[in-house]
BAKOL-629698 format. One record per residue (C-alpha): x, y, z. Coordinates in steps of 0.5 Angstrom, whole numbers, plus 2048, in hexadecimal, padded with zeros to 3 digits. Layout:
N
XYZ/...
***
This chain:
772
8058468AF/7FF8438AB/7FA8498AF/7F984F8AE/7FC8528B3/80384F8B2/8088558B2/80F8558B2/8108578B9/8188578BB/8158568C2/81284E8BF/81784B8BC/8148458BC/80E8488B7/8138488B2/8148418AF/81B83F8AD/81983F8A6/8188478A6/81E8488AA/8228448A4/81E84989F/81F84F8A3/82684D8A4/82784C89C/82485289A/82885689E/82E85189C/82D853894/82D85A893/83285C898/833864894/82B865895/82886689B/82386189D/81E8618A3/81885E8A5/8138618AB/80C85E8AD/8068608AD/8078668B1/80D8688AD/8128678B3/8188648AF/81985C8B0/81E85C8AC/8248618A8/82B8608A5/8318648A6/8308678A0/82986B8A1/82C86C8A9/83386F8A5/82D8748A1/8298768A7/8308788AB/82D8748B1/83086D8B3/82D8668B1/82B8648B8/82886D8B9/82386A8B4/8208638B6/8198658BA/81986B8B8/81386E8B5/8158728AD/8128798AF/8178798B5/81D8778B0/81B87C8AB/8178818AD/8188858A8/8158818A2/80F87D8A6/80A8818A3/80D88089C/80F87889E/8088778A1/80387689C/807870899/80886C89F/80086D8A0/7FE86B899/80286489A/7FF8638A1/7F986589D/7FA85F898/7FD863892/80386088E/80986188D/80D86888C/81386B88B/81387488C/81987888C/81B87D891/81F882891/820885898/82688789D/8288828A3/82C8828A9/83287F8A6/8338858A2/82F88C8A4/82D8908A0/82F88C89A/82A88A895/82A883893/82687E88E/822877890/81E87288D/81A86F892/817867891/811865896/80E85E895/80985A89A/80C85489D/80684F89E/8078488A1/80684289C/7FE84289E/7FE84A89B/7FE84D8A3/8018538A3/8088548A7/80A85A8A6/80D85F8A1/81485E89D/81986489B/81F865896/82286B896/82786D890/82A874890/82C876889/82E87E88B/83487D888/83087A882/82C880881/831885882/83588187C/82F882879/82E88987A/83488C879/835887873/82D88A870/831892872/83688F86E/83288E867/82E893868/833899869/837897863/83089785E/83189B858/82E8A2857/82989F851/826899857/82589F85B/8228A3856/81B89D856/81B89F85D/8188A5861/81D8AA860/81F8B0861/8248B6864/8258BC86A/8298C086B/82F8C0870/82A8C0876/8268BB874/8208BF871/81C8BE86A/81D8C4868/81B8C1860/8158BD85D/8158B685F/8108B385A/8138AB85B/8128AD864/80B8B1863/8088AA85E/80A8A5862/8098A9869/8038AE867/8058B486A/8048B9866/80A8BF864/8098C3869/8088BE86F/8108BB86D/8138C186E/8188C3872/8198BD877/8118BB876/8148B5872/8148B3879/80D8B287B/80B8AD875/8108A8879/80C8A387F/80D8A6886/8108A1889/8168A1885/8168A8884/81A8AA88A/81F8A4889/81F8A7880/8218AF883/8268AC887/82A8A8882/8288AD87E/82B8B2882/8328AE883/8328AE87C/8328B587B/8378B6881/83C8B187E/83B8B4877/83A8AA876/8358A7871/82E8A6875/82B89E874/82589E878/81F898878/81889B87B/81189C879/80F8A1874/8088A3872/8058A086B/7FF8A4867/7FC89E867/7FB89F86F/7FF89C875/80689B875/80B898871/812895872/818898870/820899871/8228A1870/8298A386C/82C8A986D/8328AA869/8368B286A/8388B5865/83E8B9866/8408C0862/8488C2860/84A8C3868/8478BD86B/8408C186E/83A8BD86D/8368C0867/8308BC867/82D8B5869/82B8B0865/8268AB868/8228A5865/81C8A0869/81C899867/816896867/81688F86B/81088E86D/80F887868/81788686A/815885872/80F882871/81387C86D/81987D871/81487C879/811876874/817873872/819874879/81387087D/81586A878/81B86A879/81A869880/81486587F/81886087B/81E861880/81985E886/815859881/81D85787F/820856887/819852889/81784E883/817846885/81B84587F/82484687F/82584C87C/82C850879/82E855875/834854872/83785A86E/83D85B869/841856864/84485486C/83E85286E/83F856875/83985587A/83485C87A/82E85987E/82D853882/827851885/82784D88C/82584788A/82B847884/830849889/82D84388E/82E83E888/836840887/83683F88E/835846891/83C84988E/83B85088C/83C850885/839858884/84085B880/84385487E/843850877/84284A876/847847872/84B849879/84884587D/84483F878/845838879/844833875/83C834875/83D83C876/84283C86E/83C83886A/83883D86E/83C84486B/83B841864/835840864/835848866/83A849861/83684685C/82F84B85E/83485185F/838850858/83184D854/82C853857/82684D859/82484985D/826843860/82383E864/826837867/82083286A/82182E870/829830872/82A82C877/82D82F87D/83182D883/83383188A/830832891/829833890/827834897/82D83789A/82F83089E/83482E89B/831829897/83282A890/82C82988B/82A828884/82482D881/82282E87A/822835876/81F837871/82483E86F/82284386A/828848868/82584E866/829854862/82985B865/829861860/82B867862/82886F85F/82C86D858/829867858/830863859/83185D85E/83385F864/83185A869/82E854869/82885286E/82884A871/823848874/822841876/81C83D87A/81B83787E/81883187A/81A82C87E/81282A881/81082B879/815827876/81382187C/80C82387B/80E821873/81181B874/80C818879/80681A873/80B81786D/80B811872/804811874/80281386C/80780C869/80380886F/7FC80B86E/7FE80A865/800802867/7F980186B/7F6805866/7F9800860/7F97FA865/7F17FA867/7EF7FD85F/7F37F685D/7EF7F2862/7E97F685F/7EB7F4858/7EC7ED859/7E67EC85D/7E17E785A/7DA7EB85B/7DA7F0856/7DA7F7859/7D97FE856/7DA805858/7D680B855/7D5812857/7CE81585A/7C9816856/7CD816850/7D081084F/7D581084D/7DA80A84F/7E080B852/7E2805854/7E07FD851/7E47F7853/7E77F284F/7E07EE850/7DD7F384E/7E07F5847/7E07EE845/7D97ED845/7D87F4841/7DD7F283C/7E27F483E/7E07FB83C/7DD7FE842/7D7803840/7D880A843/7D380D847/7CB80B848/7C880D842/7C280B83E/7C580A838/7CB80783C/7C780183D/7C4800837/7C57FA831/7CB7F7834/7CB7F883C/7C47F883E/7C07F7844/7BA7F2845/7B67EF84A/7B67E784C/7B07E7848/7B47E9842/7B07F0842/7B57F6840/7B67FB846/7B5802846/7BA807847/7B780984E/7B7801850/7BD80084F/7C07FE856/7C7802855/7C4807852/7BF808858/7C580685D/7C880D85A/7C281185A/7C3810862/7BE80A862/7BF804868/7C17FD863/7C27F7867/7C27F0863/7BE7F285D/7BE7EE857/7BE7F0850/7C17EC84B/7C77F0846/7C87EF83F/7CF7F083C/7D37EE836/7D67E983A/7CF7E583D/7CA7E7841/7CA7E7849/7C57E684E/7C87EB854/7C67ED85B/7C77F385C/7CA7F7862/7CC7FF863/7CF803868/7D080A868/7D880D86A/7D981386C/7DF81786A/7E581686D/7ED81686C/7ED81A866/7E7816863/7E1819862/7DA815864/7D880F860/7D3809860/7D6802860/7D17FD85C/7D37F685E/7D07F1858/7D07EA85A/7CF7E5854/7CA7E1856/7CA7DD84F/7CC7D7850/7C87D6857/7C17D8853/7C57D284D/7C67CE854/7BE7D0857/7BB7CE850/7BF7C884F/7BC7C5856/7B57C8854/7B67C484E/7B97BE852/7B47BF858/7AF7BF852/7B27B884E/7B27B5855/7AA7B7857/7A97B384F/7AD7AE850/7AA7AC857/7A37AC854/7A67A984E/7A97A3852/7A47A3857/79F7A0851/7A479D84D/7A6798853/79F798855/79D79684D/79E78E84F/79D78C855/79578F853/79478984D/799785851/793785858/78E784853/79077E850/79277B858/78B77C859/788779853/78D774855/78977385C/783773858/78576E853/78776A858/78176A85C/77E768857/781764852/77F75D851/78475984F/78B759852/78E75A84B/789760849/78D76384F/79476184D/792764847/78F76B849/79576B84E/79C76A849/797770845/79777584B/79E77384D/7A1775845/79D77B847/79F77C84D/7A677B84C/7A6781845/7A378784B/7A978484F/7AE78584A/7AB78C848/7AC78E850/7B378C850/7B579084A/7B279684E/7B6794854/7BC793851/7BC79A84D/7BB79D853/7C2799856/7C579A851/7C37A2851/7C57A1858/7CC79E856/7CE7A3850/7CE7A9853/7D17A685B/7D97A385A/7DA7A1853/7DA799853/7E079684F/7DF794848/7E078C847/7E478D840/7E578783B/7E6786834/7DE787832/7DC78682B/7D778C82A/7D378A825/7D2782828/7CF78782D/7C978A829/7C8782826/7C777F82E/7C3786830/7BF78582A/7BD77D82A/7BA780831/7B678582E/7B3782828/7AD77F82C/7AB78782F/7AD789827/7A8785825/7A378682A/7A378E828/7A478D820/7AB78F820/7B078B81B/7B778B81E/7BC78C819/7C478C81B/7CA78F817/7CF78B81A/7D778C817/7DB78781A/7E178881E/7E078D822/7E378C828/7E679082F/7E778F836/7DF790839/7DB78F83F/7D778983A/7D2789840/7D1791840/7D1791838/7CB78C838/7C879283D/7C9797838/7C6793832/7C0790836/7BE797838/7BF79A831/7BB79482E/7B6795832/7B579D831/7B479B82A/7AF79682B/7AB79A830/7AC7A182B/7AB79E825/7A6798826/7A479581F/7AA79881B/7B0794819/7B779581F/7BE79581B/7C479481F/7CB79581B/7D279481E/7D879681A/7DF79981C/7E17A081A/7E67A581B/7E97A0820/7E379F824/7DD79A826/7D679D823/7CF79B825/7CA79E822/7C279C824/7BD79F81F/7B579E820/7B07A181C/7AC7A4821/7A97AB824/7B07AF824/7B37B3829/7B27BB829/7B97BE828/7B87C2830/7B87BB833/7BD7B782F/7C27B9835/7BD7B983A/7BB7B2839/7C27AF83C/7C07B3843/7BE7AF849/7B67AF849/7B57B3842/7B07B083E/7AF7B4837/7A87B1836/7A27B083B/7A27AB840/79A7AA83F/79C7A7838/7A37A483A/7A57A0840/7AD79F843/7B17A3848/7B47A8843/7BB7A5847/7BC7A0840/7C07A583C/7C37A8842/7C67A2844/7C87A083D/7CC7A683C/7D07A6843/7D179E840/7D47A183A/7D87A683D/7DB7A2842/7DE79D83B/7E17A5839/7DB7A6834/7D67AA832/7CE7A9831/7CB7AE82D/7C47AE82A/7C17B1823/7BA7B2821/7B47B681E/7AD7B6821/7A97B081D/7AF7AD81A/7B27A981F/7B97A9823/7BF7A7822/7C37A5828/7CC7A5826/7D17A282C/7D87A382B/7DD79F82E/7E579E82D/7E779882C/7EE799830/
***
């Protein structure tokens, strides 16, 4: 049925589906008044109703197979031009025609004919429908009603027309000045019976006859033919000619008008063709159409799929309000309401229930329905026009996108969460503009909070500004998300951003998004903080340096006493060699020993630092608390240094009040005066050292104050770290480890060790301690 050659040959039935038999069948089924037939493509008739058959004067059964020419011979040559513009391609068409059939001889009857292609679903034509509606009595009505109206127009309406007289045989035999102006004839060609001439030829003949008949039976003449215009060609009009009898009954005179009906049978074929036209749009349309006229509400037209709706009932003549159900009354009021109000109406989303597919399996469809009033030639409510469409597909198609929107809406919601909780710093901006679009919670934090709109110039400037790792400011055309947005690759670029809340040192990345999802194209910039890595790197650069110093600084230190210590073994040997009495040797060898013995000590504080470096910073040693006197510390810790004080020129001077006493660890405490005593001695050779003990504010307090060459206000925190020196090592010896392990010793006790100083002015060293 898909191919070209596919026909509608009765002689192959199986080349017609079960689904054109259903349409054939409902088609004919639907409008059973109206003569309906399908013939192939060589006008063979496939199909016909009875009601064509009954037209035609033949039997159903004498039409099928049959060409059209050898059904109606007469009109073929009026007829064929139709068939062959639709086998030509042409759309459908509505014509009337007005001829005698064999039903009825010699009598003139009046049809509207319909022919409409019928194609397959892929648009191959099959052949050509028909629908034949005879409306001779319509025109009769119509005519005789027109005659009516006309024969009784007043003497005044006639006079605006062409009128004039003649005598009681028909002949002008005065001046018709209104017929000469609208004819042109002239006096003399009007004359007599010369009035004739000036109507068409092919309605003359038919005009004398009426005209004739008229005289004879002494009755009005009402004629429409042609008459001729001054304009040239021919003009429609209806001729009147009315007797005017004298005292005895015998005609005196004619008086006879034209009506000139040109415009009003020109309006009158229009509105004909439209009336035709919307009657074939109305039944085949693929919406349920009906028209229901009067306050009852009776059915004028029904269109096939309306009548397949309610079920296949014909409902041509019926109300509704006889045959509603409970659907039906909601229905009839709601007509009631466009017919009472005089506007339009429209339900949305009706649902609808009832046999769909004529299996007997009921069904449920969604309609939008329109009530339109219908208003008659005074401008009342007549009728009113239902029309509905089947929205069911569109309704589902709406509830699975809503679906779809709520799903793709939590997504959207869902990942843009993610992306404002995610903890690198991601930006949206427009190409080339800049402008952001998007900036998460990361993001916003570090601009401040108030994110600066779009990639300007003077956007990042003051507050929000961009500098390279060297501190250089960066140009506009530098800035890595201002290239990103111009369409430059950036992949882990670093720039460093100052904003009110602090300057970021970032990695940048970009990508471009291409538009998608009703968001337009954009580029992602993802900014790492790398800030506290560039502190952590610095950090170990600095550490690594510590280290390299320290090595170096040990490396000599440890190195320092074994030199004098191999000079005196060997002196030593030589004294032994060459020594001369045993206790000359004794002598030499206590001295060495006493040397010796200082080189040793001076090795094992360095070692033991370096121990106890090692134990502070591993697992925390448990403190051995008791009742310590602090200040019987400092005096034990200051009758041990007094040799080395006076050796440097230093006058040890203790400030001790008695009674402060608290739990300690008696042996790190001596630790940390030892070492503090000795910091003092070291920096402040030659100036007196004062050690003060008191309590104040429910705290013990040490301080230790030298007069030496001071610390520098950038070193007075420094100077507790492992390894830090605040002075050259080419001047001064030790580690650096001393402070740092005093200050793990005071804080393990839960105290502070702080210093205060002035370059040139010494150094005060302050340990806090609780006493409980």
């Amino acid at each position: 049925m898909e191919s070209h050659s596919a026909s509608f040959d009765p002689e192959a039935p199986e080349s017609i589906t079960d689904a054109h038999s259903r349409l054939l069948l409902e088609t004919l089924v639907a409008s059973t008044p109206v003569g309906l037939a399908v013939v192939d493509m060589e006008q063979r008739f496939v199909q016909v109703n009875d009601a064509l058959a009954a037209m035609n004067g033949l039997p159903r059964a004498a039409h099928l197979g049959r060409k059209v020419k050898e059904i109606v011979p007469e009109l073929w040559p009026t007829l064929r031009p139709q068939y062959q513009r639709i086998l030509d391609g042409g759309a459908a068409q509505t014509v009337e025609v007005s001829t005698a059939t064999s039903k009825d001889m010699g009598i003139e009857r009046h049809f509207l004919v319909g022919y409409y292609p019928v194609r397959t679903e892929a648009d191959v034509l099959l052949g050509i429908g028909v629908t034949v509606t005879e409306v001779t009595e319509q025109r009769r009505a119509h005519d005789a009603l027109r005659a009516s109206e006309q024969r009784y127009r007043s003497l005044v309406e006639a006079m605006a027309q062409p009128v004039w007289t003649t005598n009681a045989r028909g002949e002008v035999v005065e001046p018709a000045p209104r017929w000469m102006d609208f004819t042109g004839q002239t006096h003399a060609e009007h004359l007599g019976l010369g009035w004739l001439t000036a109507i068409h030829p092919d309605d003359r003949k038919r005009v004398v006859r009426g005209w004739v008949e008229s005289l004879r039976t002494k009755t009005s003449y009402q004629g429409e033919f042609r008459l001729r215009f001054r304009a040239g060609g021919y003009r429609d009009v209806v001729g009147r000619a009315v007797p005017v009898f004298g005292d005895k009954g015998a005609i005196r005179e004619w008086v006879s008008t034209a009506e000139d009906i040109t415009e009003r049978k020109q309006a009158e074929a229009r509105a004909e063709n439209e009336r035709a036209r919307l009657s074939a749009v109305l039944t085949s349309a693929p919406a349920s159409i009906a028209i229901l006229s009067g306050e009852r509400q009776v059915f004028t037209l029904v269109n096939p799929l309306y009548k397949q709706l309610s079920g296949g009932v014909d409902l041509l003549g019926i109300s509704i309000k006889d045959v509603a159900d409970a659907r039906g009354l909601e229905y009839s009021r709601m007509l009631e309401r466009a017919y009472a109000q005089g506007e339009a109406l429209i339900e949305k989303e009706v649902a609808i229930t009832t046999d769909f597919q004529g299996d007997g399996k009921p069904s449920t469809r969604q309609f939008d329905v329109a009530y339109q009033p219908l208003r008659d030639v005074n401008g009342q409510v007549d009728s009113v026009l239902s029309f509905s469409i089947d929205v069911t597909e569109r309704v589902e198609a709406r509830k699975k996108l809503e679906e779809w929107a709520a799903s793709l809406r939590n997504q959207q919601q869902w990942l843009e969460a993610v992306l404002d909780r995610t903890p690198v710093a991601l930006i949206l901006v427009e190409p080339q503009t800049g402008r952001i679009l998007f900036a998460n919670q990361v993001a916003r934090q570090m601009a401040g909070g108030d994110f600066p709109g779009g990639l300007r110039e003077e956007t990042y400037s003051g507050e929000h500004r961009f500098t390279d790792e060297a501190g250089r400011e960066m140009t506009m055309d530098e800035i890595p998300g201002v290239r990103a947005a111009k369409g430059a690759s950036v992949h882990g670029e670093p720039v460093v951003w100052h904003t009110p809340t602090g300057h970021y040192s970032l990695l940048v990345e970009a990508a471009p998004l291409p538009a998608q999802h009703g968001h337009p194209a954009s580029v992602l910039l993802g900014l790492q903080d790398v800030t506290e890595l560039r502190k952590t790197q610095a950090q170990l650069q600095h550490a690594v340096s510590l280290r390299d110093e320290f090595l170096t600084v040990a490396s000599h230190e440890l190195k320092t006493p074994l030199t004098p210590l191999q000079l005196k073994l060997q002196s030593l040997v030589k004294d032994a060699q060459s020594a001369q009495t045993l206790e000359a040797l004794r002598e030499r060898v206590l001295k060495t020993a006493e040397t010796v013995s200082g080189q040793v000590r001076k090795m094992t504080t360095l070692i033991n630092d370096l121990l106890e470096v090692t134990q502070l910073t591993g697992p925390a040693a448990p403190l051995r608390l008791e009742e310590v006197d602090l200040a019987d510390v400092v005096r034990e810790e200051v009758e041990r240094f007094k040799a080395q004080a006076v050796k440097v020129g230093c006058e040890l001077i203790v400030e001790a009040a008695p009674g402060v006493v608290g739990r300690w660890d008696r042996h790190r405490l001596e630790q940390v005066v030892s070492s503090l005593l000795s910091n003092a001695l070291k920096y402040g050779a030659g100036h007196p050292v004062t050690l003060r003990v008191e309590k104040s504010l429910g705290q013990a307090r040490l301080s230790v104050r030298d007069e030496g060459i001071g610390i520098a206000q950038g070193s007075l925190q420094a100077i507790f770290e492992k390894f830090t020196r605040a002075v050259s090592t080419r001047h001064y010896g030790g580690l650096g480890l001393g402070l740092f392990i005093t200050r793990q010793i005071v804080e393990a006790h839960h105290g502070t060790l702080r210093a205060e100083s002035q370059p040139g002015q010494g150094a005060t060293f302050i340990v806090e301690l609780p006493v409980a």
